[in-house]
VEXRO-52372 format. One record per residue: residue in one letter; z, y, x of N, C-alpha, C in turn. Coordinates in steps of 0.05 Angstrom, whole numbers, padded with zeros to 5 digits, always signed. Each point is the difference from the previous one (the first is absolute). Layout:
# VEXRO-52372
AZYXZYXZYX ...
This chain:
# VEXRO-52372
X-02717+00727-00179+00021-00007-00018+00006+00024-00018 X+00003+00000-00027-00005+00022-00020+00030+00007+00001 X+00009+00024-00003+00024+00015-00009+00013-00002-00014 X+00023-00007-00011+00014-00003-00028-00005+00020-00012 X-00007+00004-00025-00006+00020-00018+00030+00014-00010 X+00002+00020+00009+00025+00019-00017-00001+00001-00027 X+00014-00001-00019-00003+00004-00030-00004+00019-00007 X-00020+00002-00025-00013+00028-00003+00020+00021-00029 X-00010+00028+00008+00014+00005-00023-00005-00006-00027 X-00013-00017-00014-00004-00013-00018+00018-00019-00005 X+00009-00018+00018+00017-00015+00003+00028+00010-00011 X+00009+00026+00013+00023+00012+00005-00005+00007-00038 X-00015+00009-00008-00001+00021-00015+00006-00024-00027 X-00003-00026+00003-00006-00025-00015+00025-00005-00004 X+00017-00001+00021+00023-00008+00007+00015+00017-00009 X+00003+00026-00008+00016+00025-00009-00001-00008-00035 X-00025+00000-00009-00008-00008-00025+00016-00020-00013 X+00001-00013+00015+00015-00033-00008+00028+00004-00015 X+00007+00014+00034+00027+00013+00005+00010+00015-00033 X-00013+00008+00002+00017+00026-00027-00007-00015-00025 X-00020-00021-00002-00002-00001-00029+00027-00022-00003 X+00007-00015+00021+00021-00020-00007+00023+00023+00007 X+00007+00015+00015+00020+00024-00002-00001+00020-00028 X-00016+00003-00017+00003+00001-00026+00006-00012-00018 X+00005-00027+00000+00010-00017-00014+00024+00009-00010 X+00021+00006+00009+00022+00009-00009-00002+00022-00022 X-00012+00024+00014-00001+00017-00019-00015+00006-00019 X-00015-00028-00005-00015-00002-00022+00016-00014-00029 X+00013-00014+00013+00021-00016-00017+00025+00018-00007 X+00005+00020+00014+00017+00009-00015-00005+00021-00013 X-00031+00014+00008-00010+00011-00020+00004-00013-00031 X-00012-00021+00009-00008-00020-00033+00021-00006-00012 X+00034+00001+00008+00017-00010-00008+00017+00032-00012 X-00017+00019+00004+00008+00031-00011-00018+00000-00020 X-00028-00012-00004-00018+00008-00024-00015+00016+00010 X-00003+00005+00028-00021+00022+00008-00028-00018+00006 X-00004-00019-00001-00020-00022+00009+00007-00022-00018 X-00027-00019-00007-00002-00019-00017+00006-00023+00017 X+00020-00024-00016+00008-00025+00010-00019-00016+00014 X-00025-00001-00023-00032-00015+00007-00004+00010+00016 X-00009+00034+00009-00022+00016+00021+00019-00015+00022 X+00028+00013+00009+00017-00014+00020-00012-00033+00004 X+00012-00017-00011-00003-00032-00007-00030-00002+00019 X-00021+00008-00016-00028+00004+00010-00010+00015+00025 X+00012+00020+00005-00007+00017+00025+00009-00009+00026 X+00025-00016-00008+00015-00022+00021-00003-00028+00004 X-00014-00013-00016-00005-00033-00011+00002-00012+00030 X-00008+00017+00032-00002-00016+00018+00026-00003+00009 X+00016+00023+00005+00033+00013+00010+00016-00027-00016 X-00005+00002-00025+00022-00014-00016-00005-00034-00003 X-00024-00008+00003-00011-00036+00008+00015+00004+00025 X-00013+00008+00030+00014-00005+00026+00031-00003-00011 X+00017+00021-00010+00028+00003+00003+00007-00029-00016 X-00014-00004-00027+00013-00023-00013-00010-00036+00018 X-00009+00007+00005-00012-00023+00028+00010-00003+00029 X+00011+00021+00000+00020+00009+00030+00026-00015+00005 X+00009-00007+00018+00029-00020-00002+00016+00022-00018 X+00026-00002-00004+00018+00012-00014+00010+00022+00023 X+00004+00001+00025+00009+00026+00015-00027+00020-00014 X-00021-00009+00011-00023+00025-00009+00007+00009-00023 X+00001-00021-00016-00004+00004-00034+00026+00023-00002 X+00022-00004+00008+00023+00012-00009+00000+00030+00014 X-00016+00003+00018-00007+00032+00018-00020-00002-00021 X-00018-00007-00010-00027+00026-00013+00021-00002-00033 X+00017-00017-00007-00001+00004-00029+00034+00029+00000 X+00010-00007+00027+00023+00032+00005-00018+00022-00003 X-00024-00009+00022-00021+00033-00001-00003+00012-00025 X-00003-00021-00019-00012+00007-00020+00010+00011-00028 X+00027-00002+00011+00019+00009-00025+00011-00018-00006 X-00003-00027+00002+00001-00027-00018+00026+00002-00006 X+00022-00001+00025+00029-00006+00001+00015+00023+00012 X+00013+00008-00018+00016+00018+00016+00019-00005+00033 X+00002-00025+00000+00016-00010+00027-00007-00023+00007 X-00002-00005+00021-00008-00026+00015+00004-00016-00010 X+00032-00009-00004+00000-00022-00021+00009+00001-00026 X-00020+00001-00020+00007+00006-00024+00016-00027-00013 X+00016+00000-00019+00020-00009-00017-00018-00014-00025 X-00022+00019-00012-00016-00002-00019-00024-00018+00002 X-00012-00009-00017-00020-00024-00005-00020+00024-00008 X-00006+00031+00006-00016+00017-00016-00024-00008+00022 X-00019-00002-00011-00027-00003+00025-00012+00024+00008 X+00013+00028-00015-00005+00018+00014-00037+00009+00001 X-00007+00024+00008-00021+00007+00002-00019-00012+00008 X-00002-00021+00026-00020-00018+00017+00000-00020-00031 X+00029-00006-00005-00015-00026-00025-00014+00004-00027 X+00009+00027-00006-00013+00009-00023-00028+00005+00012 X-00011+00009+00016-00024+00006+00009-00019-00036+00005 X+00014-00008+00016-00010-00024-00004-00009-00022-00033 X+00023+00014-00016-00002-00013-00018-00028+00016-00019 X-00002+00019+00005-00031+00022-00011-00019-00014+00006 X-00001-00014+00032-00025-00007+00016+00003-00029-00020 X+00019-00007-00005-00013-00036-00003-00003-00001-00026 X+00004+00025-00025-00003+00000-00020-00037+00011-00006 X+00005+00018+00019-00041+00020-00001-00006-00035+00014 X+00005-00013+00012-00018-00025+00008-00003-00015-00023 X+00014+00000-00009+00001-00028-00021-00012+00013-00026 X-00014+00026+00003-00001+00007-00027-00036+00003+00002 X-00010-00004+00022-00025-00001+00012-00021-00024-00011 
């Protein structure tokens, strides 16, 4: 009977990778919302972070679009869509312009 295989560090190392590029999300957006980084590069460098979050029930959605600068407070007052929507709105405009 064969052994369960332990996960290799490849695995681990896969899993770290993942980790930080969706843990940069934040501070990519607020880079972009200082002018230190382009709206598109952001929009584009994230296209996967920002589909999941806009496809995510509304608890997810409302944790990655706080991460992200979107709203200053949980529950915002304002109709502003904030950084997740402006970014989203980049992605469905570079689509439609394809």
């Amino acid at each position: 009977m064969p052994t369960p295989r332990k996960p290799i560090a490849g695995f681990w190392i896969a899993v770290g990778v993942l980790m930080l590029y969706v843990a940069s999300f934040g501070p990519a957006c607020w880079l972009a919302a200082r002018r230190s980084l382009s709206l598109d590069f952001v929009a584009e460098m994230y296209r996967p972070v920002i589909r999941a979050a806009n496809a995510a029930p509304d608890p997810i959605r409302d944790v990655v679009a706080d991460y992200s600068g979107s709203r200053p407070f949980i529950f915002s007052l304002t109709d502003d869509p904030g950084m997740l929507g402006l970014l989203t709105d980049i992605l469905d405009r570079n689509i439609r312009s394809l």
